[in-house]
mmCIF file of the C-alpha atoms, coordinates in Angstrom:
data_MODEL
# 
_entry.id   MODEL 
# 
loop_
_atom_site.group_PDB 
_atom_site.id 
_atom_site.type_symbol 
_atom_site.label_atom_id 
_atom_site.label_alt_id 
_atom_site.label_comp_id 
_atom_site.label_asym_id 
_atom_site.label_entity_id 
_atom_site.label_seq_id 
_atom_site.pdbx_PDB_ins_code 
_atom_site.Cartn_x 
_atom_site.Cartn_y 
_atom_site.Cartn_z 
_atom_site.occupancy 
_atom_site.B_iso_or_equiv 
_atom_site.pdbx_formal_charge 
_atom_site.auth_seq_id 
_atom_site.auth_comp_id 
_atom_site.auth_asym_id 
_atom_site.auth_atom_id 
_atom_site.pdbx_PDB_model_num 
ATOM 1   C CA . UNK A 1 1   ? -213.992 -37.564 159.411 1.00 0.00 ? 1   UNK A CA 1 
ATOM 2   C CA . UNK A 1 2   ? -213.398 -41.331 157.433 1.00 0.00 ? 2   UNK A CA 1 
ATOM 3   C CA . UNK A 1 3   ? -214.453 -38.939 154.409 1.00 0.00 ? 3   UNK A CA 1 
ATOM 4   C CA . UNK A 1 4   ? -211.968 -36.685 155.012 1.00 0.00 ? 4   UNK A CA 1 
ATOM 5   C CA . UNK A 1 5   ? -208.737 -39.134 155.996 1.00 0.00 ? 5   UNK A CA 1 
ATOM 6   C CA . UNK A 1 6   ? -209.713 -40.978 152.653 1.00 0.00 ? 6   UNK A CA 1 
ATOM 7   C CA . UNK A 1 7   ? -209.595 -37.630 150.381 1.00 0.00 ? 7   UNK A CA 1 
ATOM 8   C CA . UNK A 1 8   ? -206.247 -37.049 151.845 1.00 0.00 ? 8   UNK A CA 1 
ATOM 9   C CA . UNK A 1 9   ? -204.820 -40.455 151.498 1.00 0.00 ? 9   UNK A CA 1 
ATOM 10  C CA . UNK A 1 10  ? -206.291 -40.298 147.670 1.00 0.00 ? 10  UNK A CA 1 
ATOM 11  C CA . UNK A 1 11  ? -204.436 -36.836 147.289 1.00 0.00 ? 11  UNK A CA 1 
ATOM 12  C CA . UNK A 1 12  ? -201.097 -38.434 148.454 1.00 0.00 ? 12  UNK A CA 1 
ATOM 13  C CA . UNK A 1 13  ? -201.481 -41.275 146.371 1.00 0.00 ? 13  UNK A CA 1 
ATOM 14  C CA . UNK A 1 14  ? -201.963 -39.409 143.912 1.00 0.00 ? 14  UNK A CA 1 
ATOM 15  C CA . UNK A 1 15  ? -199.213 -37.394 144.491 1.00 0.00 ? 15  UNK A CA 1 
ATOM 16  C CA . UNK A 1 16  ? -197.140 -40.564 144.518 1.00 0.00 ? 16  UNK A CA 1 
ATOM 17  C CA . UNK A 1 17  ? -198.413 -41.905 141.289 1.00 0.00 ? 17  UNK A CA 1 
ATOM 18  C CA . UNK A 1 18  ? -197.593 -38.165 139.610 1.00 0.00 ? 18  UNK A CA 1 
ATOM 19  C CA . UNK A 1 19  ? -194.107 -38.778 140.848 1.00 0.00 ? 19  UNK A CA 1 
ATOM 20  C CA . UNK A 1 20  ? -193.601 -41.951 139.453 1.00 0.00 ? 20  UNK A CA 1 
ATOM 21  C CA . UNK A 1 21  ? -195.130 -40.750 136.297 1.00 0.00 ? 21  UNK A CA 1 
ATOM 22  C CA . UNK A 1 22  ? -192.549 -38.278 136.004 1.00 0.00 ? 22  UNK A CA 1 
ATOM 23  C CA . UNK A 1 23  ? -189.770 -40.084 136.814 1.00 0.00 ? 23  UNK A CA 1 
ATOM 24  C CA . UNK A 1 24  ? -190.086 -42.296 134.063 1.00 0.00 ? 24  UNK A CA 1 
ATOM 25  C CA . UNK A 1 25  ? -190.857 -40.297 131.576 1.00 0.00 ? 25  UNK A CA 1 
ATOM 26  C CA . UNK A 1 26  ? -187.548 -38.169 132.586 1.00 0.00 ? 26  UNK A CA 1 
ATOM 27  C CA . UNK A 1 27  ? -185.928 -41.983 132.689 1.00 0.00 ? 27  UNK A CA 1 
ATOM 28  C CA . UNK A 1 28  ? -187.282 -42.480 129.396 1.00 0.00 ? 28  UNK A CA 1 
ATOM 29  C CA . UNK A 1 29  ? -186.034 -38.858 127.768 1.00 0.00 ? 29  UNK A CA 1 
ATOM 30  C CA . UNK A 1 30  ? -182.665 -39.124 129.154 1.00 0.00 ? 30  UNK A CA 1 
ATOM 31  C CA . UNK A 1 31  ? -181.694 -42.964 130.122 1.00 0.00 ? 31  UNK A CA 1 
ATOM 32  C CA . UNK A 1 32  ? -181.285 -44.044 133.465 1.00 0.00 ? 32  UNK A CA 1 
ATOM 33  C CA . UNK A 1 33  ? -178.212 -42.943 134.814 1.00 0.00 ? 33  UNK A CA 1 
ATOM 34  C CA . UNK A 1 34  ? -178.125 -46.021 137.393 1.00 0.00 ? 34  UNK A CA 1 
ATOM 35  C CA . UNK A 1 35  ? -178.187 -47.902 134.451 1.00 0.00 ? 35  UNK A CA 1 
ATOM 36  C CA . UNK A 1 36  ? -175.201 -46.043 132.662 1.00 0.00 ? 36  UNK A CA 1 
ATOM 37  C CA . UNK A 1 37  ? -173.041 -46.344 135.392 1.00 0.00 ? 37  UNK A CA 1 
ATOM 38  C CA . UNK A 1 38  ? -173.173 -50.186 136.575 1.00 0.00 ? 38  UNK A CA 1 
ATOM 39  C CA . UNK A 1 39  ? -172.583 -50.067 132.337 1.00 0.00 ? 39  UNK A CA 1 
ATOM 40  C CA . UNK A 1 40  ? -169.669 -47.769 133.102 1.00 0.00 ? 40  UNK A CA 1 
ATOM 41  C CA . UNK A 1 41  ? -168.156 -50.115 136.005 1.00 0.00 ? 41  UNK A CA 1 
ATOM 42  C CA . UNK A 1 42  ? -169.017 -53.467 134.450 1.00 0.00 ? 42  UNK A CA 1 
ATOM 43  C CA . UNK A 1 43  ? -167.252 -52.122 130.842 1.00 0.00 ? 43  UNK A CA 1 
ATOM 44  C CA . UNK A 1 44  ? -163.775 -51.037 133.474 1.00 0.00 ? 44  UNK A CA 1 
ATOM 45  C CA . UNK A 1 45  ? -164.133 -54.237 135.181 1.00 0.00 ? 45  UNK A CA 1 
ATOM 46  C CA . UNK A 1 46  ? -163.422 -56.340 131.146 1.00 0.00 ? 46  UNK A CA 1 
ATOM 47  C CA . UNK A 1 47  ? -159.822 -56.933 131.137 1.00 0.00 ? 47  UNK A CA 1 
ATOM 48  C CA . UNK A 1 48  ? -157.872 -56.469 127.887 1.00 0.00 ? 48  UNK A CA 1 
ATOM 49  C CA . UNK A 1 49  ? -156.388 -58.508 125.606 1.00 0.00 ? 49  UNK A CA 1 
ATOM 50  C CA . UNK A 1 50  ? -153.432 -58.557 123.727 1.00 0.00 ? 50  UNK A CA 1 
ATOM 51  C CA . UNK A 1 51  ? -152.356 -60.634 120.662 1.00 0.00 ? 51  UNK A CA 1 
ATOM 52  C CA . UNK A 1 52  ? -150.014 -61.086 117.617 1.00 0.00 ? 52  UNK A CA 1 
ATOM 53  C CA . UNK A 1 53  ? -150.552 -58.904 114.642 1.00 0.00 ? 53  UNK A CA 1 
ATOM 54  C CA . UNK A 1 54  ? -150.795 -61.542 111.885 1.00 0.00 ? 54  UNK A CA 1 
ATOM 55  C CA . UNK A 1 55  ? -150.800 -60.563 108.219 1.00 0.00 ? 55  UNK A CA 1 
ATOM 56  C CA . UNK A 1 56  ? -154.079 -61.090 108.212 1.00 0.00 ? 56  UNK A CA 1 
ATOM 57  C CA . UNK A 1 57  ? -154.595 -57.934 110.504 1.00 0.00 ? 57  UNK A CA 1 
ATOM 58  C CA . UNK A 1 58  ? -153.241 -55.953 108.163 1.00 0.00 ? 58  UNK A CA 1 
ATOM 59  C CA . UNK A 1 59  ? -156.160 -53.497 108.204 1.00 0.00 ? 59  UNK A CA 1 
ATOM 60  C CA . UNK A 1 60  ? -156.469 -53.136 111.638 1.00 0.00 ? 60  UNK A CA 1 
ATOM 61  C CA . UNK A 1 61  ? -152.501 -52.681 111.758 1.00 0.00 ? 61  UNK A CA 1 
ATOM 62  C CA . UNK A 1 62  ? -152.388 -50.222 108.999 1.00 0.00 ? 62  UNK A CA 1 
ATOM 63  C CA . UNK A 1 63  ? -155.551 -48.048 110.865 1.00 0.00 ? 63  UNK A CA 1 
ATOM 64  C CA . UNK A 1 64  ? -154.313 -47.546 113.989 1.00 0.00 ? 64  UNK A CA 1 
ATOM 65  C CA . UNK A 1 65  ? -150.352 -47.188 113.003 1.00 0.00 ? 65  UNK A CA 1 
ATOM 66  C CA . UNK A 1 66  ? -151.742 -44.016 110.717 1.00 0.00 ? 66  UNK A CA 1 
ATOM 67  C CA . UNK A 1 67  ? -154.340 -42.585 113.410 1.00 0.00 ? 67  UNK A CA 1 
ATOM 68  C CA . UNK A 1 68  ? -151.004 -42.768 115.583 1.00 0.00 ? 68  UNK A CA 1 
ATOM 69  C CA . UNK A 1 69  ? -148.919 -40.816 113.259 1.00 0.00 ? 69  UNK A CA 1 
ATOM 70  C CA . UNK A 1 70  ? -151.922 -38.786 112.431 1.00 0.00 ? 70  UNK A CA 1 
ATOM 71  C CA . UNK A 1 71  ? -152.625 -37.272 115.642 1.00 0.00 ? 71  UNK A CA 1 
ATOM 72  C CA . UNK A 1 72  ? -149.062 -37.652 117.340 1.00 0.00 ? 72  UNK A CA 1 
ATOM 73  C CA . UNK A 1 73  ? -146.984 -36.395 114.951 1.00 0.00 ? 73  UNK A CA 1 
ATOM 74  C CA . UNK A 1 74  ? -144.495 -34.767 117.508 1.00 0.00 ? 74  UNK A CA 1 
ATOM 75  C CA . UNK A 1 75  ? -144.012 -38.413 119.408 1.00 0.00 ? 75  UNK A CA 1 
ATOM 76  C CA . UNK A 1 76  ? -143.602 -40.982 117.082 1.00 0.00 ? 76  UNK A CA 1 
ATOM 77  C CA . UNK A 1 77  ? -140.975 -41.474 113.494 1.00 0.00 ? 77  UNK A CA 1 
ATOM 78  C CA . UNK A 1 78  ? -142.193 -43.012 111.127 1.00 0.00 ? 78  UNK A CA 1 
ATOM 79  C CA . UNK A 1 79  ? -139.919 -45.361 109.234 1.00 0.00 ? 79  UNK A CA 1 
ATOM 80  C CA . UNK A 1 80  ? -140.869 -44.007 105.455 1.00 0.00 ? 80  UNK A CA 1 
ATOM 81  C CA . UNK A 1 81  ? -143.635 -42.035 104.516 1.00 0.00 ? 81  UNK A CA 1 
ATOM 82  C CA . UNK A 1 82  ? -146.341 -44.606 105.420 1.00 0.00 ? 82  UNK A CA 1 
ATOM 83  C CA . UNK A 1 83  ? -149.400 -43.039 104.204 1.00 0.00 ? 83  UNK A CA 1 
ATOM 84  C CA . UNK A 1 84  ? -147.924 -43.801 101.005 1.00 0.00 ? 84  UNK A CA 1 
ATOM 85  C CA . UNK A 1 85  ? -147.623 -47.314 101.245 1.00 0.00 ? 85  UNK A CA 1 
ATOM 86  C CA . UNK A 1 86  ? -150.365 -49.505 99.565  1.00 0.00 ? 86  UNK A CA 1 
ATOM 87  C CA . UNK A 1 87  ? -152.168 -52.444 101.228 1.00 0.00 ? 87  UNK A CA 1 
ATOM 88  C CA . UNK A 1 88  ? -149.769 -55.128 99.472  1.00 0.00 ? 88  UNK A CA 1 
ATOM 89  C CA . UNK A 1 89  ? -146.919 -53.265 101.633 1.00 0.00 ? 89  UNK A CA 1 
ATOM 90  C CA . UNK A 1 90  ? -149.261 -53.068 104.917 1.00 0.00 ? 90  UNK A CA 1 
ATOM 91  C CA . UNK A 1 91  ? -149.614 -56.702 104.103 1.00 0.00 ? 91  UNK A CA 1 
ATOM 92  C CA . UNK A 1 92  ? -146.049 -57.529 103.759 1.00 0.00 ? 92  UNK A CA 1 
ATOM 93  C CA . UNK A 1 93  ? -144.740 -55.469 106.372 1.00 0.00 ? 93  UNK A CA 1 
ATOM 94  C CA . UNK A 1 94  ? -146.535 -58.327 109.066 1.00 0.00 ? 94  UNK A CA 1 
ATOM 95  C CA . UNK A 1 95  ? -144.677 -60.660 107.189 1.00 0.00 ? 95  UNK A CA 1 
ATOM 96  C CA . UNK A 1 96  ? -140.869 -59.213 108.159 1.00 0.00 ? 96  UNK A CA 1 
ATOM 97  C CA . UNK A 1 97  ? -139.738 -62.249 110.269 1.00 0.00 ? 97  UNK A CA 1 
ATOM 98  C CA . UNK A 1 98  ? -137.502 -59.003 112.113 1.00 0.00 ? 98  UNK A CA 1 
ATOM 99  C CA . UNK A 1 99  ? -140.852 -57.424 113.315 1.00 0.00 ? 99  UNK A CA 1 
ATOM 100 C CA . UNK A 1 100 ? -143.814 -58.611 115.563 1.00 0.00 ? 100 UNK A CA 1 
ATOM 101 C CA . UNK A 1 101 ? -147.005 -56.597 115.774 1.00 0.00 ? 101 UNK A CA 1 
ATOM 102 C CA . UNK A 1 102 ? -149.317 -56.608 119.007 1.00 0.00 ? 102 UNK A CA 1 
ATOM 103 C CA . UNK A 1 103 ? -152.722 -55.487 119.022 1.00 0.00 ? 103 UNK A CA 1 
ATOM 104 C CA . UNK A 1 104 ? -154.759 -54.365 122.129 1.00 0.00 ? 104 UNK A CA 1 
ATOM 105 C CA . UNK A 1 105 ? -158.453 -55.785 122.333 1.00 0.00 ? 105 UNK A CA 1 
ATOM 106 C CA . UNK A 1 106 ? -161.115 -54.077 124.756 1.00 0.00 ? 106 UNK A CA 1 
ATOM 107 C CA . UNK A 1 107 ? -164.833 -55.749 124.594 1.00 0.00 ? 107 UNK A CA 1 
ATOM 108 C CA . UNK A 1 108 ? -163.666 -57.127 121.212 1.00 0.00 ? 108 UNK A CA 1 
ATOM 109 C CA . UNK A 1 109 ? -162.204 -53.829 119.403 1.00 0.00 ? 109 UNK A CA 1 
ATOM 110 C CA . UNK A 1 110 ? -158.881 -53.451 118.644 1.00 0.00 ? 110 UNK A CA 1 
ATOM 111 C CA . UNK A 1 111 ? -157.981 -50.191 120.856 1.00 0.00 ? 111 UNK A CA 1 
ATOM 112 C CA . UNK A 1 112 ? -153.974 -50.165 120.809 1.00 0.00 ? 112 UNK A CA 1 
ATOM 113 C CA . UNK A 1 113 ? -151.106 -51.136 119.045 1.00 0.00 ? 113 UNK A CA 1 
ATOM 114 C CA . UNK A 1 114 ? -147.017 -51.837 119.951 1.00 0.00 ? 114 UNK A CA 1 
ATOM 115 C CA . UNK A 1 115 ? -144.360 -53.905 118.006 1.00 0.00 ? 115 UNK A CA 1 
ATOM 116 C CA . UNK A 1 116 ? -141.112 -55.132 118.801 1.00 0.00 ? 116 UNK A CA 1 
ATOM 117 C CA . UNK A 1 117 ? -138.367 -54.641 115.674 1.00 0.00 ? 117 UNK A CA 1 
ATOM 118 C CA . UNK A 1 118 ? -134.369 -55.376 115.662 1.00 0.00 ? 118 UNK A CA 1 
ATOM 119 C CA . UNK A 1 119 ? -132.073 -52.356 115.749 1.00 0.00 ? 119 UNK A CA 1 
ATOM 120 C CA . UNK A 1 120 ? -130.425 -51.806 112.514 1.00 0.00 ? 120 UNK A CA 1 
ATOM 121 C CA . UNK A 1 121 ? -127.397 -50.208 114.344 1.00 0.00 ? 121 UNK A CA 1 
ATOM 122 C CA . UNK A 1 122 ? -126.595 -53.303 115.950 1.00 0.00 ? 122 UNK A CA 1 
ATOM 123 C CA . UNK A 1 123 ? -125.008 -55.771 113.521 1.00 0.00 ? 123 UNK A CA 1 
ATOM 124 C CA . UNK A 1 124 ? -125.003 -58.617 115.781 1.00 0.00 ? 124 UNK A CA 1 
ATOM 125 C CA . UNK A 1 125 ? -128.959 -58.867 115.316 1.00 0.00 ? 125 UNK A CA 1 
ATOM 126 C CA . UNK A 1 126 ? -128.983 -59.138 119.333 1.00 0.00 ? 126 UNK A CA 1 
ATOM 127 C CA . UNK A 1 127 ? -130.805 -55.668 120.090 1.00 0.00 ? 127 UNK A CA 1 
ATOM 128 C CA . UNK A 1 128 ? -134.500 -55.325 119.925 1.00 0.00 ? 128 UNK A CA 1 
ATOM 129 C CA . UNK A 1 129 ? -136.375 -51.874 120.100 1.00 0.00 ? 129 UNK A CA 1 
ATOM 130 C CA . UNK A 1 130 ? -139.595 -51.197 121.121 1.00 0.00 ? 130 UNK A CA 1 
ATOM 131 C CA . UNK A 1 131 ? -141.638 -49.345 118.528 1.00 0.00 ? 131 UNK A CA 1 
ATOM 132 C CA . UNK A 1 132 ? -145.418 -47.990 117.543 1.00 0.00 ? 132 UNK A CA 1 
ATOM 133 C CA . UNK A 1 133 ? -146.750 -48.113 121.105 1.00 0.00 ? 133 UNK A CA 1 
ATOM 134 C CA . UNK A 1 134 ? -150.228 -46.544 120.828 1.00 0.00 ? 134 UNK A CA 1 
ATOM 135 C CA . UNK A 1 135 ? -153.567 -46.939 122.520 1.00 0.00 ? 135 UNK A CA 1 
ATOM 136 C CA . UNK A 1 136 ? -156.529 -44.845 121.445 1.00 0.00 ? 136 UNK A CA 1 
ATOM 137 C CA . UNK A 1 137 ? -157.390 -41.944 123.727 1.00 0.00 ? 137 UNK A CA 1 
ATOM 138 C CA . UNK A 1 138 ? -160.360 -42.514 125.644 1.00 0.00 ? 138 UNK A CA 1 
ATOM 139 C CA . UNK A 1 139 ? -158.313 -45.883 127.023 1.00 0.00 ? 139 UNK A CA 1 
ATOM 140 C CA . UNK A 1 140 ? -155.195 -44.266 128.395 1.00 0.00 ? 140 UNK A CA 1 
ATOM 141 C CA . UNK A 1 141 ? -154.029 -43.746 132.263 1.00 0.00 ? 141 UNK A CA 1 
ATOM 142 C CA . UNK A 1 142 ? -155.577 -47.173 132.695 1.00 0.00 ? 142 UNK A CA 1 
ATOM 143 C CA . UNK A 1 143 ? -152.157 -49.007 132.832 1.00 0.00 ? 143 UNK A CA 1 
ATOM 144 C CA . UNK A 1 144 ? -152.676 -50.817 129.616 1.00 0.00 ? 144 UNK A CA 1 
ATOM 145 C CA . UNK A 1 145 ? -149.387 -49.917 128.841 1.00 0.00 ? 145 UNK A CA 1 
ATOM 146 C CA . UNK A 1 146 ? -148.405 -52.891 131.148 1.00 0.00 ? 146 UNK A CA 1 
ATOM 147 C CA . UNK A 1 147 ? -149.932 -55.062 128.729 1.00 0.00 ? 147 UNK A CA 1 
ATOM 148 C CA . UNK A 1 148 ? -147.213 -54.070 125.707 1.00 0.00 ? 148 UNK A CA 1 
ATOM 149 C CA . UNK A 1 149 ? -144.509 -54.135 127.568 1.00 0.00 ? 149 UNK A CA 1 
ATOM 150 C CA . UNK A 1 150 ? -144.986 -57.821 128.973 1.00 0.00 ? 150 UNK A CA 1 
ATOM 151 C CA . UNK A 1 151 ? -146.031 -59.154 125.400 1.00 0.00 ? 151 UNK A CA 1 
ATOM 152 C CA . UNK A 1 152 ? -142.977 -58.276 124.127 1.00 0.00 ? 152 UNK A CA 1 
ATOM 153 C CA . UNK A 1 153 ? -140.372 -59.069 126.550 1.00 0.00 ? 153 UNK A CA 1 
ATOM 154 C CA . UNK A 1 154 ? -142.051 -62.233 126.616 1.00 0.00 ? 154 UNK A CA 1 
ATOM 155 C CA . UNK A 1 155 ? -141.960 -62.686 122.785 1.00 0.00 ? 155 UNK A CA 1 
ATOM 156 C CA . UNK A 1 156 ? -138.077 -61.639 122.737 1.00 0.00 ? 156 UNK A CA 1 
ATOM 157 C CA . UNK A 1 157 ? -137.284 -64.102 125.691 1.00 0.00 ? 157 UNK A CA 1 
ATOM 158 C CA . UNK A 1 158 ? -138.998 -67.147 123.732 1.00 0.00 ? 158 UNK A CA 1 
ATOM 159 C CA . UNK A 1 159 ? -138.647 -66.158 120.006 1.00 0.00 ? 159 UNK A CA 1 
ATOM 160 C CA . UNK A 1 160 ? -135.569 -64.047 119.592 1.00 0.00 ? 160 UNK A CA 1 
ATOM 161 C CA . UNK A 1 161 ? -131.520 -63.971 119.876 1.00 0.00 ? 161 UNK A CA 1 
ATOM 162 C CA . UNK A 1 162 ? -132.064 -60.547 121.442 1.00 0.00 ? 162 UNK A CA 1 
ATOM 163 C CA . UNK A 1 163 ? -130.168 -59.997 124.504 1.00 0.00 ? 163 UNK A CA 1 
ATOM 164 C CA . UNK A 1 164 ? -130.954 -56.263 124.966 1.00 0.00 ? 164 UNK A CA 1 
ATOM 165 C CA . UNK A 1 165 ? -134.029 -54.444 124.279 1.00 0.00 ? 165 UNK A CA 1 
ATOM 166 C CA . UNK A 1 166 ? -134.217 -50.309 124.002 1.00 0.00 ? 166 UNK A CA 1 
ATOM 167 C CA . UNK A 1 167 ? -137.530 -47.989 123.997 1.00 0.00 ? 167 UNK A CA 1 
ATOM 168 C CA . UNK A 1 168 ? -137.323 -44.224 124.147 1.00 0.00 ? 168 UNK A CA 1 
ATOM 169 C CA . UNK A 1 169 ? -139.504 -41.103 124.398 1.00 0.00 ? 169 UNK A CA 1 
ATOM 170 C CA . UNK A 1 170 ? -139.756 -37.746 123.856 1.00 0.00 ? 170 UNK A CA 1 
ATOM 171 C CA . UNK A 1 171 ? -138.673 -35.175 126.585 1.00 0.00 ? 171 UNK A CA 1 
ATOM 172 C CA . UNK A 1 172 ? -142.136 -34.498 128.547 1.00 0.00 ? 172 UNK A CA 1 
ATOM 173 C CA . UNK A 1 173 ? -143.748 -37.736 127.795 1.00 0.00 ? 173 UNK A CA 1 
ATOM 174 C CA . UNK A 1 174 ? -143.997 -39.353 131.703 1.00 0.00 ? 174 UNK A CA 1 
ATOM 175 C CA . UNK A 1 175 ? -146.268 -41.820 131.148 1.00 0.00 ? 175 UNK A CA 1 
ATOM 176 C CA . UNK A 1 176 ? -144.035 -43.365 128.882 1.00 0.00 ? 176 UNK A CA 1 
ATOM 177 C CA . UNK A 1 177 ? -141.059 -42.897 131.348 1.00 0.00 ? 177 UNK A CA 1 
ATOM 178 C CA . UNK A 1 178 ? -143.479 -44.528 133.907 1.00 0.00 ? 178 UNK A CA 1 
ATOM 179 C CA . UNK A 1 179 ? -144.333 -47.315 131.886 1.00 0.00 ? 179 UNK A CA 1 
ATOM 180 C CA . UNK A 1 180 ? -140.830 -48.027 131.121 1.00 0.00 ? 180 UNK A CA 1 
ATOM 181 C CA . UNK A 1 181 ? -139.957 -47.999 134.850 1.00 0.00 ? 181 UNK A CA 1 
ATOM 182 C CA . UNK A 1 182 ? -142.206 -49.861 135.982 1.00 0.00 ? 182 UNK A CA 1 
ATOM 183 C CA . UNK A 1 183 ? -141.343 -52.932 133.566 1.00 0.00 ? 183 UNK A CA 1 
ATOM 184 C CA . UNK A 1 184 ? -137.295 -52.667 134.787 1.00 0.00 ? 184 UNK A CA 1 
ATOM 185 C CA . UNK A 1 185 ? -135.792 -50.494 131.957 1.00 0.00 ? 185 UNK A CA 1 
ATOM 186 C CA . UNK A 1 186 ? -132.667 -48.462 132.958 1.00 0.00 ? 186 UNK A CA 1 
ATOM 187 C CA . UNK A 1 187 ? -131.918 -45.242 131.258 1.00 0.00 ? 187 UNK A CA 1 
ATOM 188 C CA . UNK A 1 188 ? -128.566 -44.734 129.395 1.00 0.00 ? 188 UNK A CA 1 
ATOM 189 C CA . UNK A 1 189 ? -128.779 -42.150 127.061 1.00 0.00 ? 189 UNK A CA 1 
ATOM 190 C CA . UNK A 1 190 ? -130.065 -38.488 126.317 1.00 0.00 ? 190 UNK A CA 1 
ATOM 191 C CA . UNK A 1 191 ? -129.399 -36.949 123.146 1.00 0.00 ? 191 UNK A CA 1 
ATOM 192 C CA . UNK A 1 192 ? -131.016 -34.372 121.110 1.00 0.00 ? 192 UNK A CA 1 
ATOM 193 C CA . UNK A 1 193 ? -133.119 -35.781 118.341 1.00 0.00 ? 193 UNK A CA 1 
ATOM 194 C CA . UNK A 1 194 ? -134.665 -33.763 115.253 1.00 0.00 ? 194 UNK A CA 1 
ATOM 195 C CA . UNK A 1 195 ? -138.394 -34.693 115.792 1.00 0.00 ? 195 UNK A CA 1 
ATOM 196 C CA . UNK A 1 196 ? -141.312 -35.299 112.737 1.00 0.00 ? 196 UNK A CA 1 
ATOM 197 C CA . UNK A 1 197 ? -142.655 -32.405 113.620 1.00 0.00 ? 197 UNK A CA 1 
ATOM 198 C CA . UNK A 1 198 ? -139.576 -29.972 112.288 1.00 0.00 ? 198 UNK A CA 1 
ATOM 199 C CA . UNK A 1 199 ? -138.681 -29.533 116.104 1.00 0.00 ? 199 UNK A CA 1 
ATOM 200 C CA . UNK A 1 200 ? -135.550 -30.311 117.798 1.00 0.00 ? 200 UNK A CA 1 
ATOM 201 C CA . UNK A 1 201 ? -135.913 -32.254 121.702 1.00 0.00 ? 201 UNK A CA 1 
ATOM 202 C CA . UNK A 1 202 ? -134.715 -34.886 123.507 1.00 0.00 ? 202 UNK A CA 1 
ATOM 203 C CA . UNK A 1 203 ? -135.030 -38.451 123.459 1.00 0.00 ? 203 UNK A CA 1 
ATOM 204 C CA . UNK A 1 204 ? -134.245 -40.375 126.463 1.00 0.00 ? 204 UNK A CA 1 
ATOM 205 C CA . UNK A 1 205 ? -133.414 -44.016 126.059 1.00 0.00 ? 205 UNK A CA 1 
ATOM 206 C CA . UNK A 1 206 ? -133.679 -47.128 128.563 1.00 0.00 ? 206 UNK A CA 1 
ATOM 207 C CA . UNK A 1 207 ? -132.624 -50.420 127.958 1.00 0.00 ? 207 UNK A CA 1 
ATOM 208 C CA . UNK A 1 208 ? -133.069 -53.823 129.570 1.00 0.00 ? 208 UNK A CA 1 
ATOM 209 C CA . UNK A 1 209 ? -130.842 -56.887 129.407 1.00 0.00 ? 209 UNK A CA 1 
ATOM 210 C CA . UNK A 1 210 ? -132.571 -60.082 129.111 1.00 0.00 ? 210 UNK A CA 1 
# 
């Protein structure tokens, strides 16, 4: 009988030991997805950063402003044709003292890009618009959004004469209207706008007095 209890507990040990075996191997083939998802929550968990484009960034300014125009070309207007410019004028174009740049940094990439310029139509110089807002797609509809918006009211409270600042989007586009919202714009005009794209929509437009 002792013979017998000790060939079954060998069998289930072994049994054990053939199930550990294959686990790792099948942790070894295809990663351990415990593993890949306290890296998943611990990556969520990094908060972004945002700072000044300098013209120094000119490279990562003049990447993600054509990605941007590249794959959105129904959202966003370019202000000539910029995949024509040449690095001198990428360069240059940080230097405008009317402009300021913001890039978005996730786990030290640059992921996302906004800017603040004055508005051309106003000749007082006391108008700012909100321009270039883009953040690469895999980092959306996490309310980075937040982050642009309070970099550059903050920049035109401390650095600029502006006393009114305007962003607008294209009919359709509610996370923009959302984002908007949410940092106290107030809509006051829709109009119908002749898009990049060849198409004709409209453009709402929300300002904010400061």
């Amino acid at each position: 009988m002792r013979v017998g209890r000790k060939w079954c507990v060998l069998q289930d040990l072994g049994f054990i030991f053939m199930l550990e075996y294959i686990s790792y191997v099948m942790k070894y083939l295809t990663g351990n997805p415990c593993s890949d998802r306290n890296k998943l929550r611990s990556t969520e968990m990094i908060a972004p950063k945002i700072q000044k484009l300098l013209p120094g960034d000119w490279q990562t300014f003049k990447y993600l402003r054509l990605k941007s125009l590249s794959l959105h070309p129904n959202v966003f207007s370019p202000l000539i044709d910029e995949f024509s410019r040449t690095d001198e004028e990428w360069f240059k174009f940080l230097q405008n003292p009317k402009f300021q740049g913001f890039q978005l940094i996730f786990n030290e990439k640059p992921i996302g890009l906004t800017g603040i310029i004055e508005d051309r139509n106003c000749p007082k110089g006391t108008t700012g618009l909100f321009v270039m807002s883009y953040i690469e797609v895999e980092f959306r509809s996490r309310g980075f959004s937040k982050y642009f918006y309070d970099a550059r009211i903050e920049w035109a409270k401390e650095f600029s004469s502006y006393k009114k600042l305007i962003v607008g989007h294209r009919e359709g586009n509610e996370s923009s209207r959302r984002a908007n919202q949410k940092a106290g714009f107030k809509l006051f005009e829709v109009v119908d706008w002749n898009w990049p794209d060849g198409t004709m929509d409209k453009l709402y437009r929300y300002e904010l007095i400061i």
